[in-house]
Structures are given as C-alpha cells and as structure tokens.
C-alpha positions as CSV (number, residue, x, y, z in Angstrom):
1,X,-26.3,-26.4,0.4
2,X,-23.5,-24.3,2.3
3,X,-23.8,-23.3,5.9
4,X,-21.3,-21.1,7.8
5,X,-21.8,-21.3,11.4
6,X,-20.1,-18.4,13.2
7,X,-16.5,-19.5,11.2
8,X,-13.3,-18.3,12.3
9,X,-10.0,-18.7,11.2
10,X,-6.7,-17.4,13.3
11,X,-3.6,-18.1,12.7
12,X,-0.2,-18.2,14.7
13,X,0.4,-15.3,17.2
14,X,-3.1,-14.0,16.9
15,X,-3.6,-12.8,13.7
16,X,-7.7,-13.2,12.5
17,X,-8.3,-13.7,9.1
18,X,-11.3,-14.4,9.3
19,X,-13.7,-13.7,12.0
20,X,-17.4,-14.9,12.7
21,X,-18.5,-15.8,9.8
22,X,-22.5,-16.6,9.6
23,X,-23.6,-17.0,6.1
24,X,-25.5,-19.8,3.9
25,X,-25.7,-20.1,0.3
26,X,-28.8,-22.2,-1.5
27,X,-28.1,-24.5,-4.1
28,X,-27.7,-23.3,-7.4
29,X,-26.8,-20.1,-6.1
30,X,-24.2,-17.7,-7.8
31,X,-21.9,-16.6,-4.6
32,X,-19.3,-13.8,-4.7
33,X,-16.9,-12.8,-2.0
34,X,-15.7,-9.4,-2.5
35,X,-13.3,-6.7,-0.4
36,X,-10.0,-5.5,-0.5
37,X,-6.7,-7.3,-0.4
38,X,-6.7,-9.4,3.1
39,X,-10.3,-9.0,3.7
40,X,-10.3,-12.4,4.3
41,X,-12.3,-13.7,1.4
42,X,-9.9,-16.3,-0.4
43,X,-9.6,-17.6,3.4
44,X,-12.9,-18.3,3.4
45,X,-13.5,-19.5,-0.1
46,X,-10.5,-22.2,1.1
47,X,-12.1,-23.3,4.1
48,X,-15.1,-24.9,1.7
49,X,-13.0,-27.3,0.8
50,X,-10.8,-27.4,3.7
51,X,-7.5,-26.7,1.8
52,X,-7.6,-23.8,4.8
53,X,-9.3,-25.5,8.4
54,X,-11.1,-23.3,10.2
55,X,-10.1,-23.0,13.9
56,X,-13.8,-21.9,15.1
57,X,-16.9,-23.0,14.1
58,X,-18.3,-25.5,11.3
59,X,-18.9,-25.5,8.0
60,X,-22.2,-27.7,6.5
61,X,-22.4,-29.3,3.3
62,X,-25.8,-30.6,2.5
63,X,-26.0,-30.6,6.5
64,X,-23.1,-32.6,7.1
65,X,-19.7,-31.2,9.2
66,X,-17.0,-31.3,6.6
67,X,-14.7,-31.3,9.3
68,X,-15.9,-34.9,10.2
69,X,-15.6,-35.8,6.1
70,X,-12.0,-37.1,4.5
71,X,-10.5,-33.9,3.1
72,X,-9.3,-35.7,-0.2
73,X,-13.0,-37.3,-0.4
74,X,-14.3,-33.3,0.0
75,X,-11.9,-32.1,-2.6
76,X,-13.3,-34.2,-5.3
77,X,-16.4,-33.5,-5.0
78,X,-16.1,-29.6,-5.2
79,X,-14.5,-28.3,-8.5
80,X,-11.8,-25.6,-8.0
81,X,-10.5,-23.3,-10.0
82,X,-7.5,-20.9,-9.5
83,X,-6.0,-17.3,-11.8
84,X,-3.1,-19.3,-12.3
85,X,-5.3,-22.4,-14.2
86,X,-3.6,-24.7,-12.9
87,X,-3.4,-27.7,-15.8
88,X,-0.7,-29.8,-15.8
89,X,1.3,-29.1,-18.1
90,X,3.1,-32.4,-19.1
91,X,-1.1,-33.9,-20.0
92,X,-2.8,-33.5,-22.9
93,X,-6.5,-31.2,-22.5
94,X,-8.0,-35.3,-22.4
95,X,-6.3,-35.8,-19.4
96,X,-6.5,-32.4,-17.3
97,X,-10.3,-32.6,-18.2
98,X,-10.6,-36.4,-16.8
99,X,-7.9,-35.7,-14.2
100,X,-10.9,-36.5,-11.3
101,X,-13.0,-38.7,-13.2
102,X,-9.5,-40.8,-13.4
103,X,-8.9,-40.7,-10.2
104,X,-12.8,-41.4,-9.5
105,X,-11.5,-45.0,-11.6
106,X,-14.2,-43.8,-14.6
107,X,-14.0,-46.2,-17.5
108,X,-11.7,-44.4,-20.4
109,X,-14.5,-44.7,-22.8
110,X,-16.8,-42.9,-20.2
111,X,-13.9,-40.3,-19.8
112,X,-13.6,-40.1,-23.0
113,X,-17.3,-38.9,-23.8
114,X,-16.7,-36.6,-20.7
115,X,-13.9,-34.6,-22.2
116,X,-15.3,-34.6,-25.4
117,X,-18.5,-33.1,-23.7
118,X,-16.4,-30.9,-21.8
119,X,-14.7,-29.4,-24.6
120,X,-18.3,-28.7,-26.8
121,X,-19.8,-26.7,-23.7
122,X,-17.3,-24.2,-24.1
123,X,-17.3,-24.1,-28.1
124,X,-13.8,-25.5,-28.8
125,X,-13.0,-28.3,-31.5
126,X,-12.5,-31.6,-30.1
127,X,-9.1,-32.0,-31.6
128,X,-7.6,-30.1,-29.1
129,X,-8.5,-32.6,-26.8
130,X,-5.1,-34.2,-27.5
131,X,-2.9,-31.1,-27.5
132,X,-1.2,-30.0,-24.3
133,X,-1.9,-26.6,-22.4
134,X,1.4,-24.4,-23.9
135,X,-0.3,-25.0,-27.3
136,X,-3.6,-22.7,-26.2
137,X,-4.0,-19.5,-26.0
138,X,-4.5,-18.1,-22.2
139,X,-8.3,-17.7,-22.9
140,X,-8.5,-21.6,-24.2
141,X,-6.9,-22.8,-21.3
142,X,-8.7,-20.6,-19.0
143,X,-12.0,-22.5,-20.6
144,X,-10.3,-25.5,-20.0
145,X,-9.7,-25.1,-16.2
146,X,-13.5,-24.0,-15.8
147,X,-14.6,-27.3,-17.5
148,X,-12.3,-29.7,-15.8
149,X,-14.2,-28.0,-12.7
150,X,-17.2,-29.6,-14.0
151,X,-16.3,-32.7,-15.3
152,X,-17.0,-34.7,-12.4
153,X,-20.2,-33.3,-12.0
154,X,-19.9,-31.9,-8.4
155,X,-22.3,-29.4,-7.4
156,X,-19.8,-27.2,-6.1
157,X,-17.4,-25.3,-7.5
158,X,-15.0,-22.9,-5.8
159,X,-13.5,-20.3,-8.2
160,X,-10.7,-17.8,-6.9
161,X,-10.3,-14.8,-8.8
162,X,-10.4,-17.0,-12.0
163,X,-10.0,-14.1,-14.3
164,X,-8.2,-11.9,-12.6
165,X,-4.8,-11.8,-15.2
166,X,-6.9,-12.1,-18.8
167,X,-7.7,-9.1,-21.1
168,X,-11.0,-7.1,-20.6
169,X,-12.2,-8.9,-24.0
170,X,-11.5,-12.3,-23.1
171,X,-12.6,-12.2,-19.2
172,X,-16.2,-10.6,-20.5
173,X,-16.5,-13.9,-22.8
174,X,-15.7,-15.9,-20.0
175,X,-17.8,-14.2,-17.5
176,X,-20.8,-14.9,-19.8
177,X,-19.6,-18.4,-20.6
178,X,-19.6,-19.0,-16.5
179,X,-23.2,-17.8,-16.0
180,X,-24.9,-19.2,-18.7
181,X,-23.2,-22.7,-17.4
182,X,-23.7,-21.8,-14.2
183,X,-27.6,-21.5,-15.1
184,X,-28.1,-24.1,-17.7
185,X,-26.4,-26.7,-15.5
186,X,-28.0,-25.7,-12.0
187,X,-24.4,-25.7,-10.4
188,X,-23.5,-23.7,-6.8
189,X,-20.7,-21.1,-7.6
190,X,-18.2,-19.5,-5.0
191,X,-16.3,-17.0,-6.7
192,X,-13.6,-14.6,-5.1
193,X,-13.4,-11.3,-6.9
194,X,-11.5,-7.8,-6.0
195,X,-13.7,-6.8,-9.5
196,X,-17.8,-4.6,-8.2
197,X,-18.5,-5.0,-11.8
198,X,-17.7,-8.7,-12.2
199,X,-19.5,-9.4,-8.6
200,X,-22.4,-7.5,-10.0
201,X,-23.0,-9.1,-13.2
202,X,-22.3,-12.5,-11.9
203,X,-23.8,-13.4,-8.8
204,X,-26.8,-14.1,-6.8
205,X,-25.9,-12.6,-3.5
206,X,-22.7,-10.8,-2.6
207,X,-20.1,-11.2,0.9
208,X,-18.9,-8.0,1.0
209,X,-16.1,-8.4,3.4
210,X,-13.4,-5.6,5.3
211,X,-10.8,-6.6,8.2
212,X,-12.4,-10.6,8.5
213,X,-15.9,-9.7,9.0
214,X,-18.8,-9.5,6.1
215,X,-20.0,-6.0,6.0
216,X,-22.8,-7.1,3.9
217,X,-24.1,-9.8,2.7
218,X,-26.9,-9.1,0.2
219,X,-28.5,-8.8,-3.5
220,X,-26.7,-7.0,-6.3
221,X,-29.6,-4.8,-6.4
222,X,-30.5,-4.2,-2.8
223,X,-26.1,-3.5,-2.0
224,X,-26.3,-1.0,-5.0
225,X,-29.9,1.2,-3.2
226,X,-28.8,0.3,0.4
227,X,-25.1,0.5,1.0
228,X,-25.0,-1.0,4.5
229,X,-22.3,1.5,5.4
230,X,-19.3,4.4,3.9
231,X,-16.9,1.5,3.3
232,X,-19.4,-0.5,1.1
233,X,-20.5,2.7,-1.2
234,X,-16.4,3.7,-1.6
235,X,-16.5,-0.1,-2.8
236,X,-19.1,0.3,-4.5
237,X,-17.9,3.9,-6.5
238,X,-20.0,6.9,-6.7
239,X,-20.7,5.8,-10.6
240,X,-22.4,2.6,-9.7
241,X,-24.5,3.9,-7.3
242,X,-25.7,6.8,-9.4
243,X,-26.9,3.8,-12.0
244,X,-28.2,2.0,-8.9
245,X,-31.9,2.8,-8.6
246,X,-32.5,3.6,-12.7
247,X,-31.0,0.3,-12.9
248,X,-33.9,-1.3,-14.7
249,X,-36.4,1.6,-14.9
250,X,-38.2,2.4,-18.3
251,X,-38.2,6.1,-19.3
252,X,-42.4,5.3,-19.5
253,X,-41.9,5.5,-15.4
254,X,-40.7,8.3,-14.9
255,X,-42.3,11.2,-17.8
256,X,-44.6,13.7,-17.4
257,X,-47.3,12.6,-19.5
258,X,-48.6,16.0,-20.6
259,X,-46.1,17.6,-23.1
260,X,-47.3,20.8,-24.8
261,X,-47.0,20.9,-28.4
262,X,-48.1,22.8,-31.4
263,X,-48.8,21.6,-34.7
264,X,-46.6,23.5,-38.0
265,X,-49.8,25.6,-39.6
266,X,-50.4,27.4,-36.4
267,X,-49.5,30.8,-36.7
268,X,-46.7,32.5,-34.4
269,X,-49.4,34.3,-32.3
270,X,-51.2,31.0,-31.7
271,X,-47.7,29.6,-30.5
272,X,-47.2,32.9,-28.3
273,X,-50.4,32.7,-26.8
274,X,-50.1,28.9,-26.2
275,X,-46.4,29.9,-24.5
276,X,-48.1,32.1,-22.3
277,X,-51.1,30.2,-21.1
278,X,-49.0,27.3,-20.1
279,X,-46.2,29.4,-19.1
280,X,-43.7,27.5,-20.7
281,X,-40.9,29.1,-23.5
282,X,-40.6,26.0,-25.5
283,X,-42.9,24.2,-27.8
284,X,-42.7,20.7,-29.3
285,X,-44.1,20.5,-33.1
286,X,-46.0,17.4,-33.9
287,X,-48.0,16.7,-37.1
288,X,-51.9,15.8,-36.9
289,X,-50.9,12.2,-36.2
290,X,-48.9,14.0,-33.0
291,X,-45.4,12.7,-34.6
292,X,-43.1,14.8,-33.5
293,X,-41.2,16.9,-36.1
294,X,-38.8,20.0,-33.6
295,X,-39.6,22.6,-31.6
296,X,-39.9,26.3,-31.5
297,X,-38.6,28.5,-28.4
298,X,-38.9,32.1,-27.5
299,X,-36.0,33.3,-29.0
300,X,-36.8,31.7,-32.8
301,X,-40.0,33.6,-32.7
302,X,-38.3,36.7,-31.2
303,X,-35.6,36.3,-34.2
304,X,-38.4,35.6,-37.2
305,X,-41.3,36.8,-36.0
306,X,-41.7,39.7,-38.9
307,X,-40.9,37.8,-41.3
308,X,-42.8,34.3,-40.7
309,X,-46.0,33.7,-40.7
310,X,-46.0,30.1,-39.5
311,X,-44.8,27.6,-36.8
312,X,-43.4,25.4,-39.7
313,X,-41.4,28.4,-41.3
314,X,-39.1,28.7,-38.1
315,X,-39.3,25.2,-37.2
316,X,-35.6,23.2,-35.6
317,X,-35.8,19.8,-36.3
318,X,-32.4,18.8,-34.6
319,X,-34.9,17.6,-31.8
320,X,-33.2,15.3,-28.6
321,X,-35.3,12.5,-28.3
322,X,-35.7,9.0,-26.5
323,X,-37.7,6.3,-26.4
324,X,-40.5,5.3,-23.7
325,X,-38.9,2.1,-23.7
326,X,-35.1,2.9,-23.4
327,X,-33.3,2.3,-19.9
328,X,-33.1,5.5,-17.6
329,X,-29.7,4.4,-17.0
330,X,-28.9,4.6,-20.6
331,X,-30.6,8.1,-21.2
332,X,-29.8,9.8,-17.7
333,X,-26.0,11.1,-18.1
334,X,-26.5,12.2,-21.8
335,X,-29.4,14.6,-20.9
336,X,-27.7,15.8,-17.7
337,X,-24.3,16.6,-19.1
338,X,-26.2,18.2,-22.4
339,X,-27.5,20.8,-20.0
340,X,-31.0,20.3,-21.3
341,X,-34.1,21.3,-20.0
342,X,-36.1,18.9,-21.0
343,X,-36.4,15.8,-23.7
344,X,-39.7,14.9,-25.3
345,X,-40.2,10.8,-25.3
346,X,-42.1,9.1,-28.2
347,X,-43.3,5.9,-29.1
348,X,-41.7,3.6,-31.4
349,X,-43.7,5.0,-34.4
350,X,-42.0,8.5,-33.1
351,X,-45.4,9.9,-31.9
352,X,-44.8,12.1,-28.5
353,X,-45.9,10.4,-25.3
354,X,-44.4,12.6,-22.5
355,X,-41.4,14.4,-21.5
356,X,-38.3,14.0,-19.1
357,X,-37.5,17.2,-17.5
358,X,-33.8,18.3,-16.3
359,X,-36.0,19.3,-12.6
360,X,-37.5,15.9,-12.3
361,X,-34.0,13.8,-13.6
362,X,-32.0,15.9,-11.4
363,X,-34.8,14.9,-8.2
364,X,-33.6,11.4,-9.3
365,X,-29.8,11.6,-9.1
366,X,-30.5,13.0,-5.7
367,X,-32.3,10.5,-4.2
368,X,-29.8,8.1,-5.8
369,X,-26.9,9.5,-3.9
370,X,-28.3,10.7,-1.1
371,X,-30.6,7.9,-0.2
372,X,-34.1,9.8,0.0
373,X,-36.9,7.8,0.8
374,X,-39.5,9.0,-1.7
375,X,-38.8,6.5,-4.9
376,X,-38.4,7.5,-8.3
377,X,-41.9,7.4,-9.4
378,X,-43.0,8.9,-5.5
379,X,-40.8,11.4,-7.1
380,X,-41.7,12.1,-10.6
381,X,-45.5,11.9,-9.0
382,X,-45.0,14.4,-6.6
383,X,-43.3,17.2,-9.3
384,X,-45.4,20.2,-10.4
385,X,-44.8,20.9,-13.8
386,X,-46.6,24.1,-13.6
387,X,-43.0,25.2,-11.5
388,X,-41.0,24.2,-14.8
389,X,-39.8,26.9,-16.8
390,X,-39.8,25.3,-20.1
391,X,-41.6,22.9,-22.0
C-alpha cells in the first residue's frame, strides 16, 4: 500500500529532518510514528501526502511515484486529520463532512446520505448535522474531523497527533472509536503520536524514530520483549517493559502444580509432620472436595498448639488468592509489593490448582528487565520447589 524507498528530507543550510527512511506499510495496517519532539515523524507523516516533498528518494502508493501524481489529486484521496480539527468554522457539520465529496462534484442527495452515515458511525444524532462546529463540544468535533477523514472513502488516512489536546476520558473513547473503525472498515491508518501507551494500544507496527532515523520499526509486542536499543526502552519506561513479557500470559502458565495442603480434621501433629516431610512452614486448608478454605503456618501451631486439637481450630481464612485464568500482568505487582511468599491459584469453583511463588515471580521480573533468554515457562519449568521455603 505504502512504500518508503530510502526517503530523505533536508531542508535549507543542511539541516535533515528526516534521513533514509526504508519502511512499507500493508493495507489495512494500523501505523504509528512515535519519538520525541523533532524526531522527524510529523515530516514523514507529511511527505504521504506531499504537503512536505521529500528531497531524496520516492514514496509508492499502490506502486505508483506520488511524486509523478497531481498533489491536489493525492490529497483527496488520503484523509487527514490534524490536533487542531481543522473544521471550518463558518459550515455547518453537513458541509465539513461532504467538504471532499463536494469538491469530488458528489450529487447533494448522495452527500447527504454520506454525512448522515458519517454522523451514525460515530453515535451522534443526525440533527447536528446542521449545527456549526462552536456549538460542539471539543470531543464531538474531534469525532467530526475523524469522519470527514472518511467520508470520501479513501483508503488512507494520515492522522497527526489527533488527540493530543483532549482529556484522558475523552481521547480513550476516541482511541477505541478509531480502532474499531479502523477494523470494521478495513482502512490504512498513519498516526503520529509522542503518547507509548496510545502507540501501543492502537497500532499494528510501530516507527520508532530519534534524530531522523527509525530506530525500530516493529510489533507492539516484539518492541516491548526486544527493545532494539537504551533509547527505545527509556521510551518505552521501565513500567511497560516489566508488563511486557506477562503481557498476555495466564497464571495456569506459570504455577507450580503441586501445592501442599491439609484438610481441617487433621490433627496439628499430622500438619507438623506434613510440614516437615515436605519441608515447607506453610499449609493450605482445603475441604474433601480440595476447595480451599486458609492456611495454617508454623507460628499458629507454635501459638495454639496446647490448646487445639485440630487444623480447623487454628485455621486463617483471610487467604490471597487468584485465579488460573487471571492475567499475570494483573496479579504480578500485587503479590510482589505484598511481600508474599507465595499465593495458592484455584479454579473458578475455588478448588486449589497450584501455586505462584515469590522465588519463581521474582525469576520473571528478571528476565523481564534484564532480557534473559530462558522464557517464562523455561523458567517456571526449570525451578525446584524443593529449594522453597514455604508452601
């Protein structure tokens, strides 16, 4: 769909804005450029559409030379969209939506049915069809500029920084409105961001770019477990990548399987003798039907072990749990900043499956940040839980 061959773009006395660019994007593809101000992304959004010209190289549309294409003929058929909006505001919402269609010499009626389908995608009533921008709120109009982008059904549409000046509320709405139209209506999306998170919830591949050049040009997922250098993981943020490789990862993966528990009629010297057999100072306490109801330690039989006779009599119930099915991104910071040893995992009927360990999660984190080979499961695989010193 989009071809960069070795693009360029310098400007008077010398100065490279961009420099040898080699990138191409597949249609229906979700692009983001992202990098710090002057990075040269915006310059190379622009050059799509050749409101910047490049002064080396070419760029291919559907393997033609846009540089061999009327630049007013290439503008229409790419939809743009700027922070700013951009509707004019002396036209009603009608008339911004059909501004290209117009110009395009679409019937009115046709235009018509276009802004009226315009205005549905993006869940606003039609009357405001015939209002004029000031009348909106920043978020309608916002909505407005991405559907005039698509109202002359190009295949293309360039967005820069779009949502850069809106609230957090309001640009996460219109972050998932632009997906799911993105998706649903097979469209090819250039989008310039300064925002990791918005890059990484939005796009297909990411142009990670620093000085001119693209540093990286890559997955979400594969940028987040292979940084292609220091600059890209200090864009990235020491959060983010701690979240990178648990990303999508199931508790279920990464358990021990065997937890050792103890049912509530045992007697306290059953539950020492278990303790010491599997050298472990914690018990879980299931019922027959291996639900899991607390624990016991060492020190709660230390504490009642005259006066009980029973597991059940010293039983704690206020038990840390997850599920086998939760997210180890969701679970991992909790247990590690509780400071526990361990967290038993059960089923969704609350029956115990396995167990997380601090010694396994804590292997985890470390092959997050420091890039170890071995992979999580490698990991949890390789552990002994005979060196753990708890449950």
């Amino acid at each position: 769909m989009i071809e960069f061959q070795h693009v360029s773009k310098i400007y008077k006395g010398g100065k490279v804005a961009v420099e040898d660019i080699h990138l191409s994007f597949e249609k229906g593809e979700f692009i983001c450029f992202i990098g710090t101000s002057g990075s040269g992304k915006t310059t190379s959004m622009r050059m799509i559409n050749r409101m910047t010209e490049p002064t080396k190289g070419k760029i291919l549309i559907d393997g033609q030379d846009i540089q061999k294409m009327n630049p007013v003929e290439l503008r229409r058929k790419i939809g743009y969209v700027i922070q700013s909006i951009g509707l004019m505001p002396h036209m009603t919402i009608r008339e911004n939506i059909t501004l290209v269609p117009k110009l395009l010499k679409v019937s009115q009626d046709e235009r018509n049915a276009i802004a009226e389908r315009m205005i549905d995608l993006v869940e606003l009533p039609r009357e405001m069809l015939d209002r004029y921008p000031h009348e909106l709120s920043g978020g309608q109009q916002q909505r407005i500029g991405v559907v005039r982008a698509l109202a002359a059904d190009q295949d293309i549409i360039l967005m820069d920084e779009p949502f850069g000046a809106l609230d957090p509320i309001t640009r996460d709405s219109l972050q998932d409105l632009v997906k799911d139209l993105q998706e649903r209506l097979g469209k090819t999306i250039v989008f310039v961001t300064h925002d990791m998170d918005e890059a990484l919830k939005l796009s297909s591949r990411i142009a990670i770019m620093s000085e001119g050049k693209v540093i990286q040009f890559d997955t979400p997922s594969n940028i987040l477990k292979h940084p292609a250098n220091t600059f890209v993981e200090e864009l990235i943020g020491e959060d983010r990548l701690l979240q990178a490789k648990p990303d999508t990862t199931p508790v279920s993966e990464v358990m021990l399987k065997t937890a050792v528990t103890i049912t509530p009629e045992k007697s306290l010297q059953e539950a020492i003798k278990l303790m010491r057999e599997k050298r472990v100072d914690t018990l879980l306490v299931t019922d027959n039907q291996h639900i899991l109801k607390g624990y016991i330690d060492i020190e709660s039989i230390t504490q009642h072990r005259g006066n009980s006779s029973s597991v059940g009599d010293i039983l704690k119930t206020d038990v840390f749990f997850v599920k086998e099915t939760a997210l180890l991104r969701n679970t991992l910071r909790r247990i590690l900043t509780r400071g526990l040893k361990y967290v038993p995992v059960v089923d969704d009927k609350q029956r115990v499956v396995g167990i997380l360990t601090r010694a396994s999660l804590v292997d985890i984190v470390y092959d997050v940040l420091w890039g170890e080979e071995q992979s999580i499961i490698e990991a949890v695989e390789a552990f002994n839980p005979e060196e753990i010193k708890g449950v």
